[in-house]
C-alpha positions in Angstrom: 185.8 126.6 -145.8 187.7 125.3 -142.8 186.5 126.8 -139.4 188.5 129.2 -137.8 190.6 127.9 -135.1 189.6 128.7 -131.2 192.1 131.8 -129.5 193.4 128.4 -127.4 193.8 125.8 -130.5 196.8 125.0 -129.6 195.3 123.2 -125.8 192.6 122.6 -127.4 194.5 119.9 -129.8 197.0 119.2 -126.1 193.1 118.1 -124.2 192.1 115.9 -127.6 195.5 114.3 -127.7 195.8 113.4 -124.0 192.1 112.4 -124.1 193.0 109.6 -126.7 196.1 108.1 -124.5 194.1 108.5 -120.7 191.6 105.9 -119.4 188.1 107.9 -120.4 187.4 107.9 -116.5 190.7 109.8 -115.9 190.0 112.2 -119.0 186.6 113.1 -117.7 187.9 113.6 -114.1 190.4 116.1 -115.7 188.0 117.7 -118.4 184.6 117.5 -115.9 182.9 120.5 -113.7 179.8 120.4 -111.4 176.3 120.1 -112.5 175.3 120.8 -115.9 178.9 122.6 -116.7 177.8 126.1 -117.2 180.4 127.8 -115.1 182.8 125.9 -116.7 181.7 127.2 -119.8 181.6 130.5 -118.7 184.5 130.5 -117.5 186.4 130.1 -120.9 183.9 132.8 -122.6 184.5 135.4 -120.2 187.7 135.8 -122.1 186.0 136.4 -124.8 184.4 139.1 -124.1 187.2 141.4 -124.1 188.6 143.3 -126.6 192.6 144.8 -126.5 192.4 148.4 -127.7 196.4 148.5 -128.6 198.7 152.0 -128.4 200.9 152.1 -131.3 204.9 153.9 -131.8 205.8 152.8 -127.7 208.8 152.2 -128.2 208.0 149.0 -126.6 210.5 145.8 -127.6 210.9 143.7 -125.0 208.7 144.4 -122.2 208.7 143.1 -118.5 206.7 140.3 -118.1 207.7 139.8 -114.3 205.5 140.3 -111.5 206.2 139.5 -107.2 203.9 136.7 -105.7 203.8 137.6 -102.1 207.7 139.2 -102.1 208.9 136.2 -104.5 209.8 137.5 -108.0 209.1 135.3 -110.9 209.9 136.1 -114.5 206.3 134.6 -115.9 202.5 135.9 -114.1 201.2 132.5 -114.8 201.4 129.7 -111.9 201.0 126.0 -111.6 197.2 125.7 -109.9 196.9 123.1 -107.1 195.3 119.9 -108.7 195.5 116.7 -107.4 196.2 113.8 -107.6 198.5 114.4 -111.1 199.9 110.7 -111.1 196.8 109.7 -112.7 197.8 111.7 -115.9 202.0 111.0 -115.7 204.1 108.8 -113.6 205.8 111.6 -112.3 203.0 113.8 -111.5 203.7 116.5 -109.1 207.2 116.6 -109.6 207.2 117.2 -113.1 204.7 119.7 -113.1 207.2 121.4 -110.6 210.0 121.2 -112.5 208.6 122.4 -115.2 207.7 125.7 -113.2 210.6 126.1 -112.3 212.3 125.8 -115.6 209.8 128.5 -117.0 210.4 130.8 -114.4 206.6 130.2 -113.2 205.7 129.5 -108.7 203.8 126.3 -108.0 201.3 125.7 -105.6 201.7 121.9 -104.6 198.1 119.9 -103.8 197.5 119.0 -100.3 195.9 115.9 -102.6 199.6 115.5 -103.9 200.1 111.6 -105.2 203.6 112.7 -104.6 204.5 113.6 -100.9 205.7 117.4 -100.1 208.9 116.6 -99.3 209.7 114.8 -102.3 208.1 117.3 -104.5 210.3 120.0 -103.3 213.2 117.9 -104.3 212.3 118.7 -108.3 211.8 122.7 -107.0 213.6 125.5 -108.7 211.1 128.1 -108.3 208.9 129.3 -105.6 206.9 126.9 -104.1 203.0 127.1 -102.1 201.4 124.5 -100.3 197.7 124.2 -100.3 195.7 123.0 -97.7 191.8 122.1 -97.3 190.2 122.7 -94.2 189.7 119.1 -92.6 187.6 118.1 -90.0 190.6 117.0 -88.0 192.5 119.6 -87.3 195.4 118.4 -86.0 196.2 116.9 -89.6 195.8 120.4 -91.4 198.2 121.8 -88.3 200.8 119.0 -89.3 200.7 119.6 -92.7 201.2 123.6 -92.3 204.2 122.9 -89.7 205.4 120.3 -92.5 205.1 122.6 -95.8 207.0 125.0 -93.1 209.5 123.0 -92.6 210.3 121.9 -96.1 210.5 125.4 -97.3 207.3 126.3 -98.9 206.6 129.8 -99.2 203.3 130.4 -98.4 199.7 128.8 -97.8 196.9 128.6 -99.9 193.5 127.3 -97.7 190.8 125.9 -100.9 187.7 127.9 -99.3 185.2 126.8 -101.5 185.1 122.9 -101.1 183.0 122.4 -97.8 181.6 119.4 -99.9 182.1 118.8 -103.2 179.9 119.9 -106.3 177.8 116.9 -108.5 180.0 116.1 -110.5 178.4 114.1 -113.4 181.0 112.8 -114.8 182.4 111.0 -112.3 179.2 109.6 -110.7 178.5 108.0 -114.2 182.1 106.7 -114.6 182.0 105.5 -110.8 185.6 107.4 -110.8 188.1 105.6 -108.3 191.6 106.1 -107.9 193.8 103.6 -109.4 195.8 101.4 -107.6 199.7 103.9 -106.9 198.0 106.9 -107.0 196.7 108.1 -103.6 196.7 110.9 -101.6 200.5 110.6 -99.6 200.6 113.6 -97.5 197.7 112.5 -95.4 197.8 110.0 -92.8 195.7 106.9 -93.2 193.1 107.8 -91.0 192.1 110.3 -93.0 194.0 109.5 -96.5 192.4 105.7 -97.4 190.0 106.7 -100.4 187.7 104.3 -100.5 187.0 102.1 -103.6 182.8 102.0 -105.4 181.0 99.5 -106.3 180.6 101.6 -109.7 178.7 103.4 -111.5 176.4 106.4 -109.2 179.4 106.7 -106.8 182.7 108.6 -106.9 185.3 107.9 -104.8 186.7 111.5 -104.7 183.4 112.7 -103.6 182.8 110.3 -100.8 186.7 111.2 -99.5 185.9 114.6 -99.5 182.1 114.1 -97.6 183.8 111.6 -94.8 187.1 114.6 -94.4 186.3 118.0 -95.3 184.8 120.4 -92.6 182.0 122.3 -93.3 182.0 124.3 -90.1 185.4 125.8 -90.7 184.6 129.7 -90.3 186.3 132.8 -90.8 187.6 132.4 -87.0 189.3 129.3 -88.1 191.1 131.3 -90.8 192.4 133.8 -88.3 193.6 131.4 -86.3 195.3 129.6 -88.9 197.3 133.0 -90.1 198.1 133.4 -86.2 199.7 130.0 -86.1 202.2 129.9 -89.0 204.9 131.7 -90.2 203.9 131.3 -93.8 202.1 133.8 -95.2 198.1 132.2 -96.1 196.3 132.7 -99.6 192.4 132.1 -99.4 191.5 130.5 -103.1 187.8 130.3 -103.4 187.1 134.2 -103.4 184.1 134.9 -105.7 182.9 138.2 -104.1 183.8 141.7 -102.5 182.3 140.8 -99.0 184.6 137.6 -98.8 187.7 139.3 -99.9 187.2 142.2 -97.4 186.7 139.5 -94.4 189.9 137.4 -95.8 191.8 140.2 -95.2 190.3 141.2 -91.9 191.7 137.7 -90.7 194.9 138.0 -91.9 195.1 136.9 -95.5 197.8 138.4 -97.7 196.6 137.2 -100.2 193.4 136.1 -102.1 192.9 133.9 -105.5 189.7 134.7 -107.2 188.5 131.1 -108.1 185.1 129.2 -109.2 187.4 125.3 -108.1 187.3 125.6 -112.2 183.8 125.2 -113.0 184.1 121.9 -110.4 182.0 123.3 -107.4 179.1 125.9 -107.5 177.3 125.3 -110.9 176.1 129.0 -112.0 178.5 130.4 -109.8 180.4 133.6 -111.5 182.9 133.1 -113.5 186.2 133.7 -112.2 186.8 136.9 -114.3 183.6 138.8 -113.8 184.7 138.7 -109.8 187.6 139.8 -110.4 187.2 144.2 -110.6 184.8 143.4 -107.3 187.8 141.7 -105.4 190.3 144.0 -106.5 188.3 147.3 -105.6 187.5 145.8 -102.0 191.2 145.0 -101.2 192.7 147.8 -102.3 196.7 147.1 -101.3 195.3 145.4 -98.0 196.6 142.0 -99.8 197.3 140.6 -103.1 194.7 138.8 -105.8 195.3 136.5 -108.5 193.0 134.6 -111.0 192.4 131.4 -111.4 190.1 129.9 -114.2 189.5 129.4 -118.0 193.2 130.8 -118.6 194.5 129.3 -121.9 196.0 131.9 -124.1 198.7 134.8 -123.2 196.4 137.5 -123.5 194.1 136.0 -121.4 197.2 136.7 -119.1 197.3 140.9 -120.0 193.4 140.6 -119.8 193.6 139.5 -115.9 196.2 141.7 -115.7 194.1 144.5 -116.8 191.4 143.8 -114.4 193.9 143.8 -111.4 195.3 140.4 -111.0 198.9 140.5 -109.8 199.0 137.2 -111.9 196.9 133.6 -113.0 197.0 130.2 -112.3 196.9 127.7 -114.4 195.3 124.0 -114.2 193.9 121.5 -117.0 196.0 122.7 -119.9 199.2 121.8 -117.9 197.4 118.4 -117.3 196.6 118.0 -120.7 200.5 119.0 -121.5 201.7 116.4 -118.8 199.8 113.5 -120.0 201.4 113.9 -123.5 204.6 114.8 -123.1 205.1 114.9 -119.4 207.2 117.8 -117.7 209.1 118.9 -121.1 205.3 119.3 -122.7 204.7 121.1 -119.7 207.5 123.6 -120.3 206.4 124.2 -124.0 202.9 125.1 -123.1 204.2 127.6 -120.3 206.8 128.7 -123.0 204.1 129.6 -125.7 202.0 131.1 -123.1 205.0 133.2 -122.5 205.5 134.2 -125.9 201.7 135.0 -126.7 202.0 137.4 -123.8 204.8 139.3 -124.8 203.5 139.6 -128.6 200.4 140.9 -127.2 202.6 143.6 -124.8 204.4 144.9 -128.2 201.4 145.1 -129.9 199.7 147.0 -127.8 202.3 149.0 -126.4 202.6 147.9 -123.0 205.9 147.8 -121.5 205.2 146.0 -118.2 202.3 144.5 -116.5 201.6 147.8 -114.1 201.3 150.0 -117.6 198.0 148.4 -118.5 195.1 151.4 -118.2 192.5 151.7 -120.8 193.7 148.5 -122.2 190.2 147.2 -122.3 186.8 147.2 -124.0 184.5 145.2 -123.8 183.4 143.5 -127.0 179.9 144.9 -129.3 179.5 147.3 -126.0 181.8 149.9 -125.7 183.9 150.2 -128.3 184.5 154.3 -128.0 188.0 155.2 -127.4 
């Protein structure tokens, strides 16, 4: 007997495919986490260990799948995650993974480690765009880059909180990963942008970047300051716990993404999911919170949902999509993750994504009604 497919076959054949036309290095970049993988795991099985417990004779036919992202309505609660450098997957790289937000109806938050510059990228915009920023140890370039994504028309910040250094990454110290010649971070200056080749394998480029640039003393202080200095409303992604969401908003946050960097950072760090109810209790409506991490399938969409996220982010399958079929590949997979979450809605009942109580049980534990 054949085995039964995965919830997520469908990406699952997207990864396999792109894997076979990307250099391994590249694939393994995408596809890689930190240390011996387990969040990255987890973060995928936490999914799976929810069950939908569906309401029947709703009435329910087309329900409303839109949600607001700080005041911006958008017609799909799944969002383009920042990842960079996307020119090593497609020549067009952060354009088309814009336009193919935009097409779907979806927001998309633009890498501060863009291989396309800001400027350009909002060029191929239709929908609601973020810019993300890391904290750097100069300062003056993260201040130019807000003023710039400002500027341009970006619609909020979103400050990576969770990448004072980078996590071991296996992967890419055994591949000695290195950017390919075109494909370098544009929006920084070169003082701070030149990512310096290795000598092979024991060394990643990325990782030595990030060790030389990133500031590790950047403090909740910094934060405030930040959200005092811009117009744009700031996003903190990187929340893993009650205590940090309470202080983001304290500083000024409106909003918060509940995020383990994908698996890429803090090995045994909790998966983005299990955080979540923790987050959501300790902001009450102080500021909104969103999910990022092991999202594949459109009710992994109405689970989040369920547990309080105004709406997900997405990251490697729209990579995976992108190097196979660039931004119309794109499209599809945010297309099919619309339509698996809108069957899920009518078979549950569930006319909109604020009409979720008692949705869930959790699986072999509680399955009393």
């Amino acid at each position: 007997m054949a085995p039964v497919p995965s919830h997520s076959a469908v990406v699952d054949e997207l990864e396999r495919t792109a894997e076979a036309v990307l250099p391994q290095s590249v694939a393994d970049f995408v596809r890689g986490g930190a240390g011996d993988e387990l969040t990255l795991g987890w973060e995928r099985e936490a999914f799976g260990e929810y069950a939908l417990r569906p309401l029947v004779l709703g009435g329910v036919d087309r329900p409303d799948l839109s949600t607001t992202m700080l005041g911006s309505r958008v017609s799909l609660p799944v969002a383009v995650a920042p990842m960079a450098y996307q020119r090593l997957v497609h020549p067009a790289g952060e354009r088309a993974t814009t336009e193919a937000a935009g097409r779907a109806g979806a927001l998309t938050v633009v890498p501060m480690l863009s291989s396309v510059c800001l400027e350009e990228v909002i060029g191929a915009a239709t929908g609601p765009l973020w810019f993300q920023l890391y904290p750097l140890r100069d300062r003056e370039v993260v201040a130019d880059l807000a003023r710039r994504a400002e500027r341009a028309g970006y619609q909020a910040l979103v400050l990576t909180a969770d990448a004072p250094r980078l996590g071991t990454r296996r992967r890419d110290l055994r591949n000695g990963f290195a950017l390919p010649p075109g494909v370098e971070p544009v929006n920084l200056p070169r003082r701070v942008g030149t990512v310096a080749e290795v000598d092979g394998a024991g060394e990643s480029a990325i990782a030595l970047h990030a060790e030389a640039t990133h500031d590790a003393t950047f403090g909740w202080e910094d934060l405030a300051r930040l959200c005092d200095r811009t117009a744009l409303p700031v996003v903190v992604k990187g929340v893993l716990c009650a205590e940090d969401a309470r202080r983001a908003a304290d500083m000024g946050a409106q909003g918060v993404i509940v995020s383990s960097h994908g698996g890429r950072q803090l090995d045994r760090a909790v998966p983005s999911l299990h955080a979540l109810p923790e987050v959501v209790e300790a902001v009450g409506d102080r500021c909104e919170v969103y999910l990022d991490g092991g999202v594949r399938h459109g009710t992994d969409v109405l689970i989040a949902a369920a547990l309080g996220a105004r709406a997900v982010f997405t990251g490697r399958p729209l990579l995976w999509a992108l190097a196979v079929g660039g931004a119309d590949a794109a499209v599809d997979l945010l297309a099919r993750l619309r339509g698996e979450l809108e069957e899920a809605m009518v078979l549950t009942g569930r006319a909109g994504l604020t009409d979720l109580d008692g949705l869930l049980r959790r699986r072999r534990k509680d399955w009393a009604c």
